[in-house]
C-alpha positions as CSV (number, residue, x, y, z in Angstrom):
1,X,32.0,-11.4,-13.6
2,X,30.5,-8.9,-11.2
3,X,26.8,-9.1,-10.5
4,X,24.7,-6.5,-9.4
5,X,21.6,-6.2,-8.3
6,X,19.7,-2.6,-8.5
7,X,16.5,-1.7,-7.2
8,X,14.0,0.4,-8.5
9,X,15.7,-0.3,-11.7
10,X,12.6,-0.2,-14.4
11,X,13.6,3.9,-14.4
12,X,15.0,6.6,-14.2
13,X,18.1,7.0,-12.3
14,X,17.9,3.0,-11.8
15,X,17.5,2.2,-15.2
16,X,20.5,4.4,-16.4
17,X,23.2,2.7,-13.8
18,X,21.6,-0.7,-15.2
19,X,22.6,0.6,-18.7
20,X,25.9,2.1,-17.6
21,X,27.1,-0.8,-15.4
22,X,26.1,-3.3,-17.6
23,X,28.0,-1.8,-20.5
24,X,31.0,-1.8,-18.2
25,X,30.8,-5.9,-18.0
26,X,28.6,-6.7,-15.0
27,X,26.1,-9.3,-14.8
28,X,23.4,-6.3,-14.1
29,X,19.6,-7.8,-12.1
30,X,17.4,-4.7,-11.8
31,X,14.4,-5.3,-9.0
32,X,11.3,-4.2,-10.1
33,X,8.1,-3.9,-8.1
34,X,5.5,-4.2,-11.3
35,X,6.2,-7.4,-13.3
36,X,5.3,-6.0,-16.5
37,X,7.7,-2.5,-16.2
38,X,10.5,-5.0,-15.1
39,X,10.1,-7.2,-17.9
40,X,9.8,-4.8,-20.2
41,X,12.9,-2.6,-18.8
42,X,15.2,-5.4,-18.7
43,X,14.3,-6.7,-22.1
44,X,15.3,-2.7,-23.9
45,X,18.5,-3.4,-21.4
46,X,19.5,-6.8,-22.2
47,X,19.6,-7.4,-18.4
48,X,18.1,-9.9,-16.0
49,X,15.6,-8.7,-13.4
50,X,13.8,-10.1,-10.0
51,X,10.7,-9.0,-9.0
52,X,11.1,-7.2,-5.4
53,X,8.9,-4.3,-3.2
54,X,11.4,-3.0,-0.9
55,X,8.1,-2.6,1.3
56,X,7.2,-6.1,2.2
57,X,9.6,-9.0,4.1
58,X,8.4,-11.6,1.5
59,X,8.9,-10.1,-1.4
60,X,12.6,-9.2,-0.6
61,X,13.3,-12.5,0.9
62,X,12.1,-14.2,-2.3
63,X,14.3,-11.8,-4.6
64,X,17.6,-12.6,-2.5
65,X,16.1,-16.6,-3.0
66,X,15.7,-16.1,-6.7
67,X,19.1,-14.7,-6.5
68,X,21.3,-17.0,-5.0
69,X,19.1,-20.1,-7.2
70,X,19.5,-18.2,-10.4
71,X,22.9,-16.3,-10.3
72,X,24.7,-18.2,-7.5
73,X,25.8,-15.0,-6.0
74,X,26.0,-11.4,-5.5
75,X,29.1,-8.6,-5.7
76,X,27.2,-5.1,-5.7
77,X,23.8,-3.9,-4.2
78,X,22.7,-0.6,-5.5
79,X,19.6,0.4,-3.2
80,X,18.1,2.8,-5.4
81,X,14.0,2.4,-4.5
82,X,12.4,5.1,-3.1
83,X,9.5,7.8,-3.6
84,X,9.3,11.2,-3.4
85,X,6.2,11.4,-1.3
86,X,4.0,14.8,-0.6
87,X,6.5,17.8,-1.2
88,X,3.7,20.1,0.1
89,X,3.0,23.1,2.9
90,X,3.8,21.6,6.3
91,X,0.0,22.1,7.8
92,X,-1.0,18.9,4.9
93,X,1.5,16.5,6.3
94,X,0.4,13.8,9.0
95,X,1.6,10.5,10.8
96,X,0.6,7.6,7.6
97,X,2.0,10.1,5.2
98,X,6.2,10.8,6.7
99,X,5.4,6.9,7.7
100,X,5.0,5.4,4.0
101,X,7.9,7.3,2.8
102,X,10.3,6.5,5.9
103,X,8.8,3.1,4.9
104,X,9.9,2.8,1.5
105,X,13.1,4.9,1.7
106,X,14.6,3.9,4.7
107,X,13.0,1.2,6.0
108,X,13.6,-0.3,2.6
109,X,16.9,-0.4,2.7
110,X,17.5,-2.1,6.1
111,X,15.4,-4.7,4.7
112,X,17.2,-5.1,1.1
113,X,20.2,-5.4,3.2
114,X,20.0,-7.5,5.3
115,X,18.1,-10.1,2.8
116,X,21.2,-9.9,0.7
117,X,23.8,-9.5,3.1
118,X,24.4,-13.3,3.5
119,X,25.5,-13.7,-0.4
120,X,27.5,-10.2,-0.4
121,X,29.7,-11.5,2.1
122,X,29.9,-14.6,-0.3
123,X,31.8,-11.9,-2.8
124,X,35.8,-11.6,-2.5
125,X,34.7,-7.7,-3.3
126,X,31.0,-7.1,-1.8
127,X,29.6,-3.5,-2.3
128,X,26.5,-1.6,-1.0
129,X,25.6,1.8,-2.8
130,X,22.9,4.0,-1.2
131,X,20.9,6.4,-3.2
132,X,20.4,9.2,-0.9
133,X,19.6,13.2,-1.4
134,X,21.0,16.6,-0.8
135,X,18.0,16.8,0.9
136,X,18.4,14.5,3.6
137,X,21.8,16.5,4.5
138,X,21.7,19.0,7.5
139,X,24.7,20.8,5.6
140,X,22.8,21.5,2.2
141,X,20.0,22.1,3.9
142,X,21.0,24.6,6.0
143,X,22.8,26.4,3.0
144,X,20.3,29.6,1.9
145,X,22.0,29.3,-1.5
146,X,21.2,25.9,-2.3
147,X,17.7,24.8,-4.4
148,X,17.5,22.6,-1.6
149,X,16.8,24.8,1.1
150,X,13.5,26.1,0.0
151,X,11.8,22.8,-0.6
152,X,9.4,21.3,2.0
153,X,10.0,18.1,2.0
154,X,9.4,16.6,5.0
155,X,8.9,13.1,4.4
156,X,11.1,12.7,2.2
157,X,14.4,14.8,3.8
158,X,13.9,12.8,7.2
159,X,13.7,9.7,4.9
160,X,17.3,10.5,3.4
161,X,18.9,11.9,6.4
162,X,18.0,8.4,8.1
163,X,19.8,6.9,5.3
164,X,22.8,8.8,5.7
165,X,22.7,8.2,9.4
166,X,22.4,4.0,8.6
167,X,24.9,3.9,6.6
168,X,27.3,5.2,8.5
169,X,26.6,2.6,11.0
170,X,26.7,0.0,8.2
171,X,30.3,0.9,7.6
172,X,31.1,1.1,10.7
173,X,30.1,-2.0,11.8
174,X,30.3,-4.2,8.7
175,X,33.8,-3.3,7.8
176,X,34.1,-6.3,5.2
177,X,31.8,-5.0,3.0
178,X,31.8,-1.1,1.6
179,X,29.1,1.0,2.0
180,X,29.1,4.4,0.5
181,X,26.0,6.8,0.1
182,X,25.4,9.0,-2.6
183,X,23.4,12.2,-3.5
184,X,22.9,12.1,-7.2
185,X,22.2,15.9,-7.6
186,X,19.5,17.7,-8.9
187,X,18.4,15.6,-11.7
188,X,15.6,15.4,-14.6
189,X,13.6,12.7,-13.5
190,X,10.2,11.6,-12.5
191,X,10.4,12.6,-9.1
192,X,10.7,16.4,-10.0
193,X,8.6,16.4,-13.3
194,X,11.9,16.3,-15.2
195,X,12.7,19.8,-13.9
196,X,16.4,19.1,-12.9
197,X,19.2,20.4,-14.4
198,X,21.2,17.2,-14.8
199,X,21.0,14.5,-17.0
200,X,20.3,11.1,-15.9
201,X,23.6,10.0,-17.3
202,X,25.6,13.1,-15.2
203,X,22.7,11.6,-12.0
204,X,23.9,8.6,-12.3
205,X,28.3,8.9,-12.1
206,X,28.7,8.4,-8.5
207,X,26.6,6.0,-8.5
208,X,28.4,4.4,-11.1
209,X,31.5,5.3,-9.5
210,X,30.8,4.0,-5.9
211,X,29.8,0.6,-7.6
212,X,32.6,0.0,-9.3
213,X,35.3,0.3,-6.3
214,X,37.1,-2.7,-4.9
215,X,37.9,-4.1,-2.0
216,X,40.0,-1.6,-1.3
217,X,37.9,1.3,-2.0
218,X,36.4,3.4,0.8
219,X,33.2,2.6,2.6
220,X,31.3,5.3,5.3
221,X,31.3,8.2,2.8
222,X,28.9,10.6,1.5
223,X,29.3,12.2,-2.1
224,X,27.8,13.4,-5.1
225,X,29.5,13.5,-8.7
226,X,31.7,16.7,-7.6
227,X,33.4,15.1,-4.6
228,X,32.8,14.9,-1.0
229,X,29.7,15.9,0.6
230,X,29.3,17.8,4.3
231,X,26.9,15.6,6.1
């Protein structure tokens, strides 16, 4: 059975590739930050979960620990934690602000990873999925017809564009695993006051998609549920 591990999985977009993956057969662990919303999550889910911040060492060391002692391995890694941070005129940004985001979003990642890396490369099949943006894409942003363009997001767009730019380097560099990133599109969540025009279910297919590839599947690419995305 394949086990995967999905962070920021209490919600949202993490909660519905819990739902979806684990109807498709896999032994599903969503991370949770808050013990209570994880519990609670992966008891409506039928899933098992970890606690784990993607912001502190200890915490994800210990989830990767709990791992390993309570499922024996790991197949898929779905970094899905992040936060939107202050989508505001440029003049109300500063320094802490760009650096708690970069923190969580980016930053985050690099340390899930590498936690977990040692039992992914356990898996005949290992996979790493990276929840990224349109937003974090010079391409989309750069295109005056996209929603994208217009919002100021500073934070959070040099967040995601640092993601695209580390997993690239992932691939590149750890070709026996594959590492895709993925922009789940413009979707009805929290992060946007459920303003999106997708459903979580349509938010979630590449996601879905790029965790369900085998060993054989590509690794270094950047998509969203319509195909290929310009970086």
């Amino acid at each position: 059975m394949t086990t995967t591990l999905i962070t920021g999985g209490n919600k949202s977009l993490g909660y519905e590739t819990a739902r979806r993956l684990h109807e498709a057969g896999h032994r599903v662990i969503i991370g949770a930050r808050d013990a209570g919303r994880g519990a609670e999550a992966a008891g409506r889910l039928g899933v098992a979960w970890v606690r784990l911040d993607v912001t502190s060492d200890s915490s994800v060391a210990s989830a990767a620990a709990e791992v390993r002692e309570r499922f024996g391995g790991l197949d898929v890694l779905v970094n899905n934690a992040g936060i939107s941070g202050a989508i505001t005129a440029m003049e109300h940004f500063d320094g802490p602000e760009v650096l708690r985001v970069l923190d969580t979003n980016t930053v985050g990642i690099v340390r899930t990873t590498h936690a977990f890396l040692p039992l992914l490369r356990e898996s005949p099949e290992p996979v790493i999925v990276n929840v990224t943006s349109g937003l974090g894409s010079f391409a989309v942003r750069s295109d005056e017809t996209r929603t994208e363009y217009g919002v100021p997001s500073l934070g959070y767009s040099a967040s995601k564009a640092a993601v695209n730019m580390l997993t690239k380097i992932y691939a590149q560099f750890l070709p026996d695993v594959r590492i895709n990133v993925v922009d789940p599109g413009y979707t009805a969540t929290d992060f946007n006051g459920h303003a999106g025009p997708q459903t979580v279910t349509e938010g979630t297919d590449r996601i879905v998609r790029m965790a369900t590839i085998g060993k054989d599947g590509p690794t270094g690419t950047f998509s969203d549920r319509h195909g290929p995305l310009e970086w």
